[in-house]
C-alpha positions as CSV (number, residue, x, y, z in Angstrom):
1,X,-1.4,9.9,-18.5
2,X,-4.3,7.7,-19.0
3,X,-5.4,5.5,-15.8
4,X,-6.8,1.6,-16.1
5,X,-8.1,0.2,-13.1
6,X,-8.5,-3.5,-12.2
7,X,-8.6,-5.9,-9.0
8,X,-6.7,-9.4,-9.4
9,X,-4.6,-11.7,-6.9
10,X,-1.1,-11.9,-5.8
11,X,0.2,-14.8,-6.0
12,X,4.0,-15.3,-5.9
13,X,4.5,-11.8,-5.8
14,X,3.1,-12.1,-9.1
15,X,0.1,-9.9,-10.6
16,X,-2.1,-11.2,-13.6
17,X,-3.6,-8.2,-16.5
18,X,-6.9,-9.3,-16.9
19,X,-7.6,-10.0,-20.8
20,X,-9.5,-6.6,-21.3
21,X,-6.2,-4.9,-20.3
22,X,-3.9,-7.0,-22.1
23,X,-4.8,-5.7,-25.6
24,X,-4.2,-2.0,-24.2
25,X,-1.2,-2.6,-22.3
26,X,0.2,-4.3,-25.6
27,X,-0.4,-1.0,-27.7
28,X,1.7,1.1,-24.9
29,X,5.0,-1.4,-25.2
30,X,8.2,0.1,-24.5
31,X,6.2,3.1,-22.9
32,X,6.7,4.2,-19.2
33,X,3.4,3.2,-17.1
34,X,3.4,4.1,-13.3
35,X,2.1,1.0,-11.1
36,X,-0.1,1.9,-7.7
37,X,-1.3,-1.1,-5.5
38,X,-3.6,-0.9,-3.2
39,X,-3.8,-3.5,-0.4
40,X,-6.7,-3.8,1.8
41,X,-7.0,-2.7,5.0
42,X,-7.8,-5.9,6.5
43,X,-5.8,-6.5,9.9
44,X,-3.8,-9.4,10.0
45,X,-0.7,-10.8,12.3
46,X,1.8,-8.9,10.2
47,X,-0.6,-5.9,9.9
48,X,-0.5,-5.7,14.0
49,X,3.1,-6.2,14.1
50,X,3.3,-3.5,11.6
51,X,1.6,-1.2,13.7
52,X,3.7,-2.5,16.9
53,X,6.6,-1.0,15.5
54,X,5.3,1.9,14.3
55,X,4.0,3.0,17.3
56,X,6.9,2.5,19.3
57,X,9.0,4.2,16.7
58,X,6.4,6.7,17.4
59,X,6.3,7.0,21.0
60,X,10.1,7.4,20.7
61,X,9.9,10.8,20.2
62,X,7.2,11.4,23.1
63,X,8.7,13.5,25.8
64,X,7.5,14.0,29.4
65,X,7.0,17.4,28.4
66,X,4.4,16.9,25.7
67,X,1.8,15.2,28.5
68,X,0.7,18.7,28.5
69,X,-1.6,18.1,25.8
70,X,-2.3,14.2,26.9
71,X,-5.9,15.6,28.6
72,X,-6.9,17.9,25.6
């Protein structure tokens, strides 16, 4: 599997092949590609809420029992 790499915009749920791509991708049609996006890390109000509910899903499974290692 060959790998391309590129950085555009979202917009509308929507991502753009820059034109150096577009020749490439066009030679692989009908082909199975595998898509990877990688957002940044920036934090953000849905980011923190994000990370709200993750935590508490988190502490969920905290027990009184496991303050044992709480000092370590």
């Amino acid at each position: 599997m060959k790998a391309i790499e590129f950085e555009a915009e979202l917009i509308n749920n929507t991502i753009n092949i820059p034109e150096d791509f577009q020749l490439e991708l066009s030679l692989s049609k009908d082909k199975h590609v595998r898509v990877i996006v990688l957002i940044d890390d920036i934090e953000k109000n849905g980011d923190i809420e994000f990370n709200k509910m993750l935590t508490n899903q988190f502490l969920k499974g905290y027990d009184e029992t496991d303050a044992v290692y709480d000092d370590l």
